[in-house]
C-alpha positions, 0 to 999 in steps of 0.5 A, a space after each residue: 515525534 516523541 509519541 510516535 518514536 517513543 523518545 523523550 524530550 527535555 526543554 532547556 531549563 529555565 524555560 521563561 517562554 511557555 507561552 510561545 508554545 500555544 501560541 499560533 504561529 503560521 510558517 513556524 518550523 520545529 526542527 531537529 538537528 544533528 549531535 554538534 551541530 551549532 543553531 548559531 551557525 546555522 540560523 545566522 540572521 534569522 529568529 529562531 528560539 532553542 527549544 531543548 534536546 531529545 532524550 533517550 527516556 520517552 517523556 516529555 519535561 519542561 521546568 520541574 514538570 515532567 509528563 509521562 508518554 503514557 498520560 501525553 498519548 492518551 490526552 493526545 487519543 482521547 478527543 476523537 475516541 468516541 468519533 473515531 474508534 481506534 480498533 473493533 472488539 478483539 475476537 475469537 480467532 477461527 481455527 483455520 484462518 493459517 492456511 497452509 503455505 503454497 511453495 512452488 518449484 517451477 518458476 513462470 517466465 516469459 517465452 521471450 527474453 526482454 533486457 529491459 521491459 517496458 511498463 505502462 502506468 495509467 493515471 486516473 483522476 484521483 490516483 497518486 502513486 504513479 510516481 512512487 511506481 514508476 521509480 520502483 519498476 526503474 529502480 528494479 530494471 524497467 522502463 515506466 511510461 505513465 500517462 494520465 487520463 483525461 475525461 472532462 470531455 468526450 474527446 478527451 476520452 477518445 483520445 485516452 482510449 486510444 493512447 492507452 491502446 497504443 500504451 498496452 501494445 509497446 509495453 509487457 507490464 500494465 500497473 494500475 497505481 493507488 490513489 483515490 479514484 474520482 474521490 473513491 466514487 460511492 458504492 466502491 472505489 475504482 469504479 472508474 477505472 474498471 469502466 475505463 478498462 471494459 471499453 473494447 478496444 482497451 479489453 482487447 489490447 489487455 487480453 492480447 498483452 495477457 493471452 497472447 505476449 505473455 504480459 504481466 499485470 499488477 494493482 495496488 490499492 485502488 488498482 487491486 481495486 479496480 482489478 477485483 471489479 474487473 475479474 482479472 482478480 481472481 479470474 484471469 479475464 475482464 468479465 461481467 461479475 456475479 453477486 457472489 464474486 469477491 469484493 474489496 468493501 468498507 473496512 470493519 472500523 469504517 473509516 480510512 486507516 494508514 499505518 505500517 502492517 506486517 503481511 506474510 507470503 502465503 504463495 510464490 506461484 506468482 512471478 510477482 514473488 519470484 524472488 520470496 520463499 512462503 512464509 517470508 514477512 514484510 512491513 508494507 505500508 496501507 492506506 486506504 477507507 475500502 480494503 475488506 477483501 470478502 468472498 464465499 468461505 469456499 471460494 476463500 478456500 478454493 484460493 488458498 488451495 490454488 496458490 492464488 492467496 499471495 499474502 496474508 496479514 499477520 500479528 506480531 507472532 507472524 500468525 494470521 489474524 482478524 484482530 486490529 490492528 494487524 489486519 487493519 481492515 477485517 479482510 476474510 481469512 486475513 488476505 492482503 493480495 490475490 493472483 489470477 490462476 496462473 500468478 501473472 496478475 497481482 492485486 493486493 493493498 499494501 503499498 509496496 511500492 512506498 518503500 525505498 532504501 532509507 525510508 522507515 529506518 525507524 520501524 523493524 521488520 523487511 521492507 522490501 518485498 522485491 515484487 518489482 524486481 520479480 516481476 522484471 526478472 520475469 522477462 529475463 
């Protein structure tokens, strides 16, 4: 708490009990509480040890000693270093990498107006972000339906296939969620939702729900993911894929990251972003081991230049960078999101469904991205 906060903590003095702290203590709690708030009262027959109170000045002090947060983090970095690098070389940033904003002046809506559209969340084996999802799209004005998929047989596999038929065709919205699908099976994650996805009858109903109801579709993470392998992203339809289509692959420090990263709105052509302006910049949430966004630099430049980049990393000045930690995963050109050509299908890695009011009250920044409200708003 204090490294990650950069508070201070200052033990009670005298401190006898400096043992106890490197003690192995199974179902020991250490617990913050509130200005005022009594131990005696609260912990009432129960053993419980006052420890201290935290302080304004970072640093950590106990008895006569104190320890500096600098000296404290590094002891803290320092073991796993030569396993677990935290960041790659700084580089040279290319010239071009802040392509010019995309501002568009007509906003997509659906042909016909629904109050309260229904969005169908599948959950794959390995997936847990339905929750989170759901309670964004109904804290937004949708109603979220998820059904969880099942594959240890082949009935159960038939049987999947065809509630998710029946789910796509009484619902407006398909969100695939994040997670880890099937363990982010080797040679790319969301394989096997992609697969799933290119079953006949499945690729029926989403080219129905896309082509003819003016639906709307939407991944995160391991669904952008699986939208990319389908072509959805940046296409706009499931194909077969060529070696040179974009990929999401391993990111450049080669191993998993989760940490907060600040993106900025490169286009609003989406409905997805609706409700933003370009150049908006929001905190989001990352979690993820393969997020590289990587494609030819022509047909990078081929996105930019149709409003398909719908956001990109930025470094704390708000420019887009390659360098980490503010482009955790070494994506080409810093992008974090893609859209399909007319911005109804939306891919990107940050976690925006994570967010809700009261959560990381601690980091700076706008933490809403309001994609789920523009996205209900789209069929108003």
């Amino acid at each position: 708490m204090c490294l990650g906060n950069e508070l201070g903590f200052e033990f009670i003095k005298p401190f006898h009990d400096t043992d106890s702290l490197f003690t192995l203590q199974p179902g020991g709690m250490v617990l913050e509480l509130a200005a005022g708030v009594e131990p005696e009262e609260l912990f009432e027959g129960l053993d419980y040890m006052l420890l201290g109170h935290t302080t304004s000045e970072a640093g950590i002090t106990i008895n006569d000693t104190k320890i500096a947060a600098e000296a404290a983090f590094a002891a803290y970095r320092e073991p796993l270093l030569g396993i677990f690098p935290d960041g790659t070389p700084k580089a040279e940033e290319p010239a071009d990498i802040a392509m010019p904003l995309y501002k568009s002046e007509l906003t997509l809506t659906a042909s016909v107006n629904i109050a309260k559209p229904r969005v169908f969340i599948p959950v794959f084996p390995g997936n847990n972000c339905e929750y989170d999802s759901a309670r964004a799209f109904e804290a937004a004005g949708a109603e979220a339906n998820t059904f969880i998929v099942r594959n240890l047989t082949a009935a159960a596999i038939e049987e999947s296939v065809e509630a998710m038929v029946k789910y796509i065709n009484n619902s407006q919205i398909v969100m695939i969620p994040g997670g880890f699908s099937a363990g982010d099976e080797p040679d790319g994650s969301g394989k096997f939702i992609a697969t799933m996805f290119r079953n006949p009858r499945i690729k029926e109903a989403i080219s129905d729900l896309l082509e003819n109801r003016d639906g709307l579709m939407l991944g995160i993470c391991n669904g952008f993911q699986a939208l990319i392998k389908l072509g959805l992203v940046p296409y706009g339809d499931i194909r077969d894929m060529s070696s040179d289509a974009p990929t999401l692959t391993f990111n450049n420090i080669g191993r998993h990251i989760s940490q907060i990263v600040t993106t900025r709105v490169v286009s609003n052509k989406s409905p997805w972003f609706s409700l933003c302006e370009p150049g908006e910049e929001h905190a989001v949430a990352v979690s993820h081991g393969e997020g590289r966004f990587y494609a030819p630099e022509s047909t990078i430049k081929e996105l930019f230049a149709n409003g398909q980049v719908a956001t990109q990393y930025v470094n704390a000045q708000g420019v887009p960078t390659m360098n980490t930690p503010f482009n955790p995963n070494g994506s080409l050109y810093a992008i974090e999101g893609i859209t399909s050509p007319d911005g109804r299908i939306l891919g990107k890695m940050g976690h925006s469904e994570r967010f809700a009011p009261g959560l990381f009250r601690n980091i700076a920044g706008d933490k809403d991205q309001k994609i789920f409200m523009s996205g209900v708003s789209y069929f108003k």
